[in-house]
N, C-alpha and C positions, 0 to 999 in steps of 0.2 A: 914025878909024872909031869909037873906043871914045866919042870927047867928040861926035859926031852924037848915038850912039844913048843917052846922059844928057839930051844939049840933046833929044830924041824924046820922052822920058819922061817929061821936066818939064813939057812942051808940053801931054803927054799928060793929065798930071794936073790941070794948070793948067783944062781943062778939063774935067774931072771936078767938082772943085772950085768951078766958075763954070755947072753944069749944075742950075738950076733947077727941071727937069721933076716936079712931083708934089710940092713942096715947099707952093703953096696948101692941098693934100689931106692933107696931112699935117699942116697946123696946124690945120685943121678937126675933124680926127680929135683932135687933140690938148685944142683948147678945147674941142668936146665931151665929153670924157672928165672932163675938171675940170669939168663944170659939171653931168653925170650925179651927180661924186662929191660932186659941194658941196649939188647938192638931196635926195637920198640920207638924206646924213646931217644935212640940215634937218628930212626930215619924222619923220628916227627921234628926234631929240629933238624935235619938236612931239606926235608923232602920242603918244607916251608920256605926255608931261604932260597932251594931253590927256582921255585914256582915264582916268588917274586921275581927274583933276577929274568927270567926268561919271559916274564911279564914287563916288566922295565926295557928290556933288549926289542918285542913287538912293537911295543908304546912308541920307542926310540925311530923305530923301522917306519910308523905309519904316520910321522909326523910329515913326511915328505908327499905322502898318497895324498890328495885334494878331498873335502870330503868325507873322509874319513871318521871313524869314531874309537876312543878307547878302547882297549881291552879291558874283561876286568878278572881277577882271579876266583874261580867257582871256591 
């Protein structure tokens, strides 16, 4: 009785184990997550250098203006 209900339970899990359902959805969820966090942190180092550079390019522009005052980046 005891060795049925081991050989029930391995069967059991055997199938747990080989139960695919929702495994597509969850690697979908999973590459979109890497790829939310991989553009993310593309455009935080683009979007910074370049805010600089086109801060540096006005700077440049208004050294000529009389009067004038820096720009500064928000």
């Amino acid at each position: 009785m005891k060795n049925d209900m081991n050989i029930h339970d391995l069967t059991e899990n055997e199938n747990l184990l080989n139960n695919e359902e929702g495994q597509t959805f969850l690697e979908f969820v999973l590459l979109l997550m890497m790829i939310m966090f991989m553009s993310f942190g593309y455009m935080k180092i683009i979007n910074t250098g370049i805010g600089k550079y086109w801060t540096s390019m006005a700077n440049t522009l208004l050294i000529d203006v009389p009067g004038s005052k820096k720009l500064k980046l928000r």
